[in-house]
Every structure is written in structure tokens, then in C-alpha cells.
ZASE-92176 format. One record per residue (C-alpha): x, y, z; residue number from 1. Coordinates in pm, whole numbers, plus 50000, padded with zeros to 5 digits. Example, Ala and Ser with C-alpha at 12.3 -4.5 7.8 and 13.67 -1.06 7.14 Angstrom:
<recs>
[[51230; 49550; 50780]; 1];
[[51367; 49894; 50714]; 2];
</recs>
This chain:
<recs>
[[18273; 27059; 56870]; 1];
[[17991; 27250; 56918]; 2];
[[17978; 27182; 57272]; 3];
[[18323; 27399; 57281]; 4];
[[18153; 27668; 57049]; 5];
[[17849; 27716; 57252]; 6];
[[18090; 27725; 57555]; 7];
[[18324; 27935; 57446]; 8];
[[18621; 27696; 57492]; 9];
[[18932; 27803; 57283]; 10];
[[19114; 27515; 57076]; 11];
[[19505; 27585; 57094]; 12];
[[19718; 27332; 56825]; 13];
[[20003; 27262; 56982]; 14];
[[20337; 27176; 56771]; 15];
[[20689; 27118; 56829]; 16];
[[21017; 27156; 56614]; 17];
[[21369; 27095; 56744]; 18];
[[21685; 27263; 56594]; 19];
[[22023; 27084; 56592]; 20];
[[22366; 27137; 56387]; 21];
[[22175; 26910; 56084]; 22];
[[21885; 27152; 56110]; 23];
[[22110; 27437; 56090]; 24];
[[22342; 27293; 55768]; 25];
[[22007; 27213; 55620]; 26];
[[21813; 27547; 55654]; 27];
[[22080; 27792; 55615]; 28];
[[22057; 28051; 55331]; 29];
[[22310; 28206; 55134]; 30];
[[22331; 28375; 54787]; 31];
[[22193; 28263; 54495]; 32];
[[22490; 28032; 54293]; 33];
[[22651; 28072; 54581]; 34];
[[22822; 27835; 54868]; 35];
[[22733; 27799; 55229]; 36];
[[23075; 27785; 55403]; 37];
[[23044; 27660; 55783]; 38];
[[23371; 27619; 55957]; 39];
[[23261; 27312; 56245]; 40];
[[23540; 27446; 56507]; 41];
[[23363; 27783; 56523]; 42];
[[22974; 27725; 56452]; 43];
[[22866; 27534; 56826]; 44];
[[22480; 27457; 56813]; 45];
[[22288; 27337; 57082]; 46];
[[21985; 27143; 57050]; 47];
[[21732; 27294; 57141]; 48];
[[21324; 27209; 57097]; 49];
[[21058; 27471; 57102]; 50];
[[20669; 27390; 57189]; 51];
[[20482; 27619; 57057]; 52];
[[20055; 27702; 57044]; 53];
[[19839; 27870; 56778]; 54];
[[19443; 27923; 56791]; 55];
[[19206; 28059; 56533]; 56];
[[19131; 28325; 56730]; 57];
[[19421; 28493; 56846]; 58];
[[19712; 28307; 56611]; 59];
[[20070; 28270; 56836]; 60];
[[19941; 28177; 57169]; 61];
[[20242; 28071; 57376]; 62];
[[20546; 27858; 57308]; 63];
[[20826; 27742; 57572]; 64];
[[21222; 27622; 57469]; 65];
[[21370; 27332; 57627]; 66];
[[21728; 27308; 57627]; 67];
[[21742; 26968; 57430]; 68];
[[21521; 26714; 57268]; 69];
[[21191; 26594; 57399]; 70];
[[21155; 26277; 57491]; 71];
[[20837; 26219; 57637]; 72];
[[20505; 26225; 57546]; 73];
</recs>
């Protein structure tokens, strides 16, 4: 670690969230004492998975969106 600090090497933590139809039931907002009403014919989610990269320095580095779910390391 302080190798990197007296180099001047930037640590980016690097994260990943992926957003389905479950994510999108589950995280949805509506009115208080209210209902959520999602009609399953009309709403059509894709999965999709976002990488993403924040550093102390500069906060939001980068992030890229991949069409579906990772499945590698």
C-alpha cells in the first residue's frame, strides 16, 4: 500500500449488479399505501449486468453493460 502511494498508482473498486424482471418487481416505487400494478404482457425486461469502477480520488471511474448475466470470473 504504500508502495502504490509513493507511486502514485490509483486503486479503482470494481463492482457489479445485474437487473432482471425480479430486480425490477423488487425495486420499483410507488406511492405511499399504495399498490405497484405491473401488467407481465406489457413490462419486457432484459437482463442486463453493469460493471462498474469507483476510486477515492475521482469517485465514478468507468462502468460497461453487458447484455445478460456474467458468468465468468
Amino acid at each position: 500500500m504504500q508502495r502504490s502511494i509513493a507511486e502514485n498508482i490509483k486503486f479503482i473498486h470494481a463492482d457489479e449488479c445485474v437487473f432482471t424482471f425480479n430486480t425490477f418487481i423488487n425495486r420499483s416505487w410507488y406511492k405511499k399505501d399504495g399498490n405497484i400494478e405491473v401488467y407481465d404482457k406489457k413490462v419486457k425486461v432484459t437482463t442486463h449486468a453493469m460493471l462498474a469502477g469507483i476510486s477515492e480520488d475521482e469517485g465514478f471511474e468507468a462502468y460497461v453493460i453487458h447484455p445478460r448475466s456474467i458468468k465468468t470470473e
